[in-house]
Structures are given as C-alpha cells and as structure tokens.
C-alpha positions as semicolon CSV with decimal commas, in nm:
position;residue;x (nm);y (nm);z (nm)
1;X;0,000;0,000;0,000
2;X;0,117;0,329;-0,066
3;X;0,204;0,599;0,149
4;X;0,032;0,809;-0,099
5;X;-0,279;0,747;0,044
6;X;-0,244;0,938;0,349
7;X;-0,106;1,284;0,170
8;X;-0,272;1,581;0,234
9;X;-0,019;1,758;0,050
10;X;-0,130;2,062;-0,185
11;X;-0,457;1,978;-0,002
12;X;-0,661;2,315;0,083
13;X;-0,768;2,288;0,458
14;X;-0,993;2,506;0,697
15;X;-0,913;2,445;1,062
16;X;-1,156;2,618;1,296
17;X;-1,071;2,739;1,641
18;X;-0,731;2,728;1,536
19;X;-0,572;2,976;1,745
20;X;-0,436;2,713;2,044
21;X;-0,461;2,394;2,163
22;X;-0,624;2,124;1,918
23;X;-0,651;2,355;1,656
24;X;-0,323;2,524;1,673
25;X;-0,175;2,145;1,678
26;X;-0,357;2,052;1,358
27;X;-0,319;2,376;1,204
28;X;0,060;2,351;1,229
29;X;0,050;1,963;1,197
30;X;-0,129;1,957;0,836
31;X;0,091;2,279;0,730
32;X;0,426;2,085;0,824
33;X;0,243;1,782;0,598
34;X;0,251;2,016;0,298
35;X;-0,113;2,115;0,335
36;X;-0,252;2,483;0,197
37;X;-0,396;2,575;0,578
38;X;-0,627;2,825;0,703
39;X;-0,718;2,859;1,023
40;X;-0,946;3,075;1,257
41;X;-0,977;3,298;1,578
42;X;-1,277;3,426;1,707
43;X;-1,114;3,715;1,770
44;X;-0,842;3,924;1,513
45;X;-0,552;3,913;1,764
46;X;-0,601;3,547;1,812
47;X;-0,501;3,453;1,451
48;X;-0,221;3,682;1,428
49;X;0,057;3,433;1,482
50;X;-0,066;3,254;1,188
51;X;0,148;3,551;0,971
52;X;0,470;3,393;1,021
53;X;0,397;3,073;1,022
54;X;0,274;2,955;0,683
55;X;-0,072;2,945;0,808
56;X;-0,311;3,173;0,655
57;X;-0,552;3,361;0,970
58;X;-0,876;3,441;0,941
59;X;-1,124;3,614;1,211
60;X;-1,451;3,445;1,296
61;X;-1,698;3,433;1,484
62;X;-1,871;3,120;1,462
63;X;-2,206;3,267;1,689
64;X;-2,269;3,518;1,387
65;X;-2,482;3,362;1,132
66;X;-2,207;3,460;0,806
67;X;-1,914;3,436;0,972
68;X;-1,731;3,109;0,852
69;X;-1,950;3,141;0,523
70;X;-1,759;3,436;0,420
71;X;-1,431;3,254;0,509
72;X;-1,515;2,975;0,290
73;X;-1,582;3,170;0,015
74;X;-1,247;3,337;0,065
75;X;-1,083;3,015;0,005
76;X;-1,276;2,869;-0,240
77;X;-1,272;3,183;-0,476
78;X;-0,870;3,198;-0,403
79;X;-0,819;2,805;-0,457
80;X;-1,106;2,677;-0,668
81;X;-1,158;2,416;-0,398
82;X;-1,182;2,351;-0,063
83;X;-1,072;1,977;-0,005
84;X;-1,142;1,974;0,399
85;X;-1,294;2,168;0,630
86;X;-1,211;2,077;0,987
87;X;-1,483;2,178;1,252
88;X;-1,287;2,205;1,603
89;X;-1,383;2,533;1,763
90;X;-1,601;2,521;2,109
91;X;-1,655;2,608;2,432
92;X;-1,655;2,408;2,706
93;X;-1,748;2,477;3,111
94;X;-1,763;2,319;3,431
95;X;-2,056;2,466;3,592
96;X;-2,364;2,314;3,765
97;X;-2,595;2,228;3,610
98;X;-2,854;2,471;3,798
99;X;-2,638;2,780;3,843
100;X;-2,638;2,720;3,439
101;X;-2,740;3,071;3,302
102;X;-2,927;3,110;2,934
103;X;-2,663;3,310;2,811
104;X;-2,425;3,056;2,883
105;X;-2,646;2,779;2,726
106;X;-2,687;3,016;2,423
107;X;-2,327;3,079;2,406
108;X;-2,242;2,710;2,415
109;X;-2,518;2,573;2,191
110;X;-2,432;2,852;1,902
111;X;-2,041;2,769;1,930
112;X;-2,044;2,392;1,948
113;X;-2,337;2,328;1,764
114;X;-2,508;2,614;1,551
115;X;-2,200;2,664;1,455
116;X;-2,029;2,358;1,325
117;X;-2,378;2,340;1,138
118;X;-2,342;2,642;0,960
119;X;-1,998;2,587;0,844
120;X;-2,079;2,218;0,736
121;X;-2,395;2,380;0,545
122;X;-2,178;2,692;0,378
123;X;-1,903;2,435;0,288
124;X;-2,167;2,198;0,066
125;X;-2,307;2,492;-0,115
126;X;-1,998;2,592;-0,250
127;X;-1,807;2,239;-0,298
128;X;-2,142;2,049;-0,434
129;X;-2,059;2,192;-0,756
130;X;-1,687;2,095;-0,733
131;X;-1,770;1,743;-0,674
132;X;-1,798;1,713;-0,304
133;X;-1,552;1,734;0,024
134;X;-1,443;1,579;0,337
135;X;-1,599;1,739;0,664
136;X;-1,371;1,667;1,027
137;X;-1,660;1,768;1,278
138;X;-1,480;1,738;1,638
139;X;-1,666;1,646;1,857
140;X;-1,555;1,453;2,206
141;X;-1,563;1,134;2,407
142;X;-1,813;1,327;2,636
143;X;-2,072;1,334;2,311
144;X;-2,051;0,923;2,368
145;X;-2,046;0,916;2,762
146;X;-2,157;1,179;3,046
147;X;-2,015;1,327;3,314
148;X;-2,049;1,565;3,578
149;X;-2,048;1,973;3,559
150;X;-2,114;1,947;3,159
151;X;-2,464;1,843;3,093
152;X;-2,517;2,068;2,797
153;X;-2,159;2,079;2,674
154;X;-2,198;1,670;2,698
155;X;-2,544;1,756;2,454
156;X;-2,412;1,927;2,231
157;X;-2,061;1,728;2,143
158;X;-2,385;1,440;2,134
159;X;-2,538;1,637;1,889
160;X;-2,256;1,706;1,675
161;X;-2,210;1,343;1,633
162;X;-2,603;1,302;1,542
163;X;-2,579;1,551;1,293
164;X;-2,230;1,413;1,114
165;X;-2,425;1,119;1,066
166;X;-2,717;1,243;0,920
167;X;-2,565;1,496;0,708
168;X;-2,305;1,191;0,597
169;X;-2,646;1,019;0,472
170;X;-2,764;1,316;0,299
171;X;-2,414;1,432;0,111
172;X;-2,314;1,076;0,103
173;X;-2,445;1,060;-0,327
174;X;-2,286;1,441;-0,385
175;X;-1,942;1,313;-0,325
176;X;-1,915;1,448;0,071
177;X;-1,783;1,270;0,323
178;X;-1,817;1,363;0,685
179;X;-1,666;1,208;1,030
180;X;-1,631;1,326;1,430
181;X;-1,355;1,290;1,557
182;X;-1,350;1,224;1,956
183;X;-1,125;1,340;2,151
184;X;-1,063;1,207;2,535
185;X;-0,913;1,432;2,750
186;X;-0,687;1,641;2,592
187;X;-0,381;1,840;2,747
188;X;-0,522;2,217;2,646
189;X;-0,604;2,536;2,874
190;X;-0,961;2,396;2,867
191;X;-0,884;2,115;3,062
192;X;-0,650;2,318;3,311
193;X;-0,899;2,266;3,589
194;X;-0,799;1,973;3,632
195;X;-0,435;2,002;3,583
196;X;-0,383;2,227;3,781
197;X;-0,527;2,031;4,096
198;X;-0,277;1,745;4,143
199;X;-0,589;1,511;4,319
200;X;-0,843;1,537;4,043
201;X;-0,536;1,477;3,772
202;X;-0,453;1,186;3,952
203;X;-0,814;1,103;3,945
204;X;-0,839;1,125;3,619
205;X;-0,486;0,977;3,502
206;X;-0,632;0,621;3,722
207;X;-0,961;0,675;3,516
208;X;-0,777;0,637;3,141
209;X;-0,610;0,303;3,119
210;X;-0,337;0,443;2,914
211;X;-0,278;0,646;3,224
212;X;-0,260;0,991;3,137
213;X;-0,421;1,266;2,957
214;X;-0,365;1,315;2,553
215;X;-0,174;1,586;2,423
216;X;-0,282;1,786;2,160
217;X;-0,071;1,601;1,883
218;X;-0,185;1,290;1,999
219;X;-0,519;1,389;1,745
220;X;-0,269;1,458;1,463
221;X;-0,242;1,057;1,286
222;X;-0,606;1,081;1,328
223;X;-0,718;1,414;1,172
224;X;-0,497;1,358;0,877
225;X;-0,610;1,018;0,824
226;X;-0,994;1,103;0,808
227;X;-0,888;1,395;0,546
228;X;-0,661;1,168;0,308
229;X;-0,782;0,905;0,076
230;X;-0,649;0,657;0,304
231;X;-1,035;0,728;0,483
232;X;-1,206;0,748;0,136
233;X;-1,475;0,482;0,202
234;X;-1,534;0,599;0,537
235;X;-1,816;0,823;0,687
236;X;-2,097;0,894;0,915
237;X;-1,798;0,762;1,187
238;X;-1,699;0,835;1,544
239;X;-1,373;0,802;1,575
240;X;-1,247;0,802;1,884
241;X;-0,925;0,863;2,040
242;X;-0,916;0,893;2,396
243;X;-0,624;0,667;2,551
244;X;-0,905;0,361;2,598
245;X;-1,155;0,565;2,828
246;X;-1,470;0,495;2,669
247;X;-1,404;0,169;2,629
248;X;-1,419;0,060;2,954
C-alpha cells in the first residue's frame, strides 16, 4: 500500500478554532504535511501568529450567522476548492448544572453546535458543484459518555455526532464525506482545571487506562487520516481517540 494514500499535500484545509490547543496542533500539523492551511480565531488578535507561520488567519466568529460562510468563500474563490474543512472550535465549562445561566447555554449551543452546522452547510453549497468534500466535525468522548459539571456541553458534542451522521447520509451521493472525531481528554487550557489540581489529575490519570491525559498532537495521525484518501470509504464515523476511556 502506498504511502500516498495518506497525503494531504497541496490539499486546501480550513481548521476552525485554530488559534491554540487542538486547533493550533492541527493547524501547524497539516501545514508541516505540505497542506494549503487556514485557520481561525474568534477574535483578530487570536489569529495573528498565523502571519509567520505559513498558516493563513482568518477572524470568525462562529455565533454570527455569516461568519465562517464568508471565510469559505475566501478560500474557495482563491483556490477553486476547498478539499477539507475541519470543525474544532467550542466552548466548554464546568458549571452546575442549575447555576447554568441562558446566556451561557446560548453561548455554548451557538459555538459547538449552531456553529459547526453552519460551516458544514456553507461548505456543501460551494463544494457540491466541485464534486464534493471531506468534513472533520470534532466532537468529544463526552458526546458518547456523560459526566459531571457538563450536561449541555456533553449535549451538544452528542449532537454534533447526530448531525455528522445524518448529514453523511444526505451528502453521502454528492461526493461528501463527513466524520467526528473524539477526543478524550486532551492536554489544552480547557482542561487546566484539572491540571492544575494534582488530586483530580490523579483522578483522572487512574480513570484512562493508558494512564494519562492526551496531548494535543496525539489527534494529529487521526485528523490527517480522516482527510486523506487513506479514509475514502469511510463516513458517518466516530472516531475516537481517547487513551481507551470509553471503552471501559
């Protein structure tokens, strides 16, 4: 088998939520693979590291309507393609759930879901006519398996992996292909709760059987996999990657 099948090279990729942790990893990850990479911030100043290094930085925010739209038709008119689009911006808590405010549920919902749905529905209008696409939405184990302090964050990452199914099903005959990806838990700053208290680390460490938390790179094999053609009959997937968690 060739290697060939797991190049991304030349490859034009959107990357989402790309200004640290996961998406920073990926975004530099897929650029060092020879990958044409965009990723984005919600925020200008969050993207502007991207200049110098080969990554290309967009603003946007994903809770206005027309935000990632108009980045995708940035790309698209630039490249004359989009091969991947890689969903990984959210938002994640660890409140009660009934000190849980509506503006926090609305902020959370829009991010991680409304969203990822947008982008995934701006994507296929453009690449329908190009002959389809591959779709990364990235979701987590926690969309498979709940836990305390994240009721809605665990339904939403639940719905993302709903709705990569049915949209899968749907885009399947246009030439689209789309797959979660599931991360466990991942060595970022939105997991430094529990870093940064050496009893609930250990807690958690004892809880993966691998015995410790991924790192961000960790994602990397996985990501690049489900945009190659080494993945081409593949979609409407979970795939999960979480040090053996969920499998207990």
């Amino acid at each position: 088998m060739s290697t060939d099948l797991f190049s991304v090279k030349d490859k034009t990729v959107i990357i989402t939520g790309a200004s640290r942790g996961i998406g920073r990893t990926l975004a530099e990850g897929f650029r060092d693979a020879g990958a044409i990479v965009y990723g984005t911030g919600s925020r200008p100043e969050s993207v502007e590291w991207m200049a110098g290094a080969g990554i290309e930085g967009r603003a946007a925010n994903l809770m206005e309507p027309g935000a990632m739209a108009a980045v995708i038709e940035e790309v698209h008119g630039k490249h004359g393609r989009l091969d991947c689009l890689i969903n990984n911006a959210g938002v994640a808590t660890n409140i009660p759930s009934l000190g849980f405010k509506e503006d926090d549920m609305e902020r959370m919902i829009d991010t991680n879901f409304k969203g990822v749905f947008r982008a995934c529905q701006a994507y296929y209008k453009l690449q329908r006519k190009s002959g389809g696409g591959t779709i990364i939405n990235v979701s987590s184990v926690l969309g498979h398996v709940g836990t305390k302090l994240a009721a809605v964050y665990c339904g939403t990452k639940g719905a993302v992996i709903q709705m990569t199914k049915a949209l899968a099903l749907e885009w399947a005959g246009s030439g689209f292909r789309l797959n979660a990806l599931c991360p466990g838990f991942i060595d970022t700053d939105m997991t430094e709760m529990i870093q940064s208290r050496p009893a609930v680390l250990k807690q958690m460490n004892d809880s993966i059987p691998m015995g410790r938390m991924g790192q961000p790179g960790d994602l990397l094999g996985a990501s690049i996999f489900l945009a190659s053609d080494a993945s081409a009959y593949m979609t409407g997937q979970s795939l999960i990657i979480d040090g053996g968690f969920v499998a207990q």
